[in-house]
C-alpha positions as CSV (number, residue, x, y, z in Angstrom):
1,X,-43.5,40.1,33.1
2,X,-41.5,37.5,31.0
3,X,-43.2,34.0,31.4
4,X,-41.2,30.9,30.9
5,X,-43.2,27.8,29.5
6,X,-42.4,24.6,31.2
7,X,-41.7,22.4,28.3
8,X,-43.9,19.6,27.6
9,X,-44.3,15.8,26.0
10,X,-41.2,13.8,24.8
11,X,-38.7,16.9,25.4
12,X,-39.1,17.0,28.7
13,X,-37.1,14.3,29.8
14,X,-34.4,15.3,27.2
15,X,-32.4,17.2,30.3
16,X,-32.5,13.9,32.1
17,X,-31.5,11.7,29.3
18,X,-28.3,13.5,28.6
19,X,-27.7,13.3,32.7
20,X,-28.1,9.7,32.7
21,X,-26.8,8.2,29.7
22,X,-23.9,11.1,29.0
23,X,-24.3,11.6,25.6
24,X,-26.4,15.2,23.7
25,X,-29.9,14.5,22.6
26,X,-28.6,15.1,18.6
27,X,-26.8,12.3,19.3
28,X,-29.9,9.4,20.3
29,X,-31.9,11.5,17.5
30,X,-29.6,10.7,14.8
31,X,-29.8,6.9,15.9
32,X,-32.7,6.8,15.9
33,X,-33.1,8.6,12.1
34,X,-30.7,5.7,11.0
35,X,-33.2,2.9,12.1
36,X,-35.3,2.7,8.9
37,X,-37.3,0.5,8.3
38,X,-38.8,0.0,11.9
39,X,-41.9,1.1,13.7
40,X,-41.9,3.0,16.8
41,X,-41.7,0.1,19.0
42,X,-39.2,-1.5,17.3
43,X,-36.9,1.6,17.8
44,X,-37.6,2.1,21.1
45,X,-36.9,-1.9,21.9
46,X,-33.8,-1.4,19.9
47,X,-32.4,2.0,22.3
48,X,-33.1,-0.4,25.4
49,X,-31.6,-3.5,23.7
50,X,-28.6,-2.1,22.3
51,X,-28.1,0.9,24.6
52,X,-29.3,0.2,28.1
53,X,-32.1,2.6,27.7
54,X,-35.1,2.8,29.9
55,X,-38.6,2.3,28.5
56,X,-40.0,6.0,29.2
57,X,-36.4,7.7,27.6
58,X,-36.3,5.7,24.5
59,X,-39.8,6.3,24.0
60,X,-39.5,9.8,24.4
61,X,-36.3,10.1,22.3
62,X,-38.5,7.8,19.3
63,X,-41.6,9.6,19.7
64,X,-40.1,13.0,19.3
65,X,-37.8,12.0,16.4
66,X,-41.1,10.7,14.3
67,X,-43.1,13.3,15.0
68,X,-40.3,16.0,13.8
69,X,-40.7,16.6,9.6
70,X,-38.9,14.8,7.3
71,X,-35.1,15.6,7.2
């Protein structure tokens, strides 16, 4: 009997970041990767200043890009 995994931490609210703010999750991911220079907060304050992103999506979006290895 196949089991599906619910996912967990920041990539769960991937599905609803790409309802809400129209645009694939590659695509906040690879703004985020062009922020250097900044800490975590500062990249998540920069998603909700400069994109109109809530607190819990920009933090998911940041956290998840950080934690990913070195491109």
């Amino acid at each position: 009997m196949p089991t599906t995994q619910k996912v967990k931490g920041p990539a769960s609210y991937f599905p609803s970041i790409e309802a809400k703010y129209g645009q694939p999750i590659e695509h906040w991911l690879n703004l985020v990767r062009q922020q250097t220079g900044m800490k975590h907060m500062e990249r998540v304050n920069w998603l909700k200043a400069e994109h109109g992103m809530g607190h819990g999506h920009a933090n998911a979006i940041v956290a998840y890009c950080l934690a990913q290895p070195a491109q």
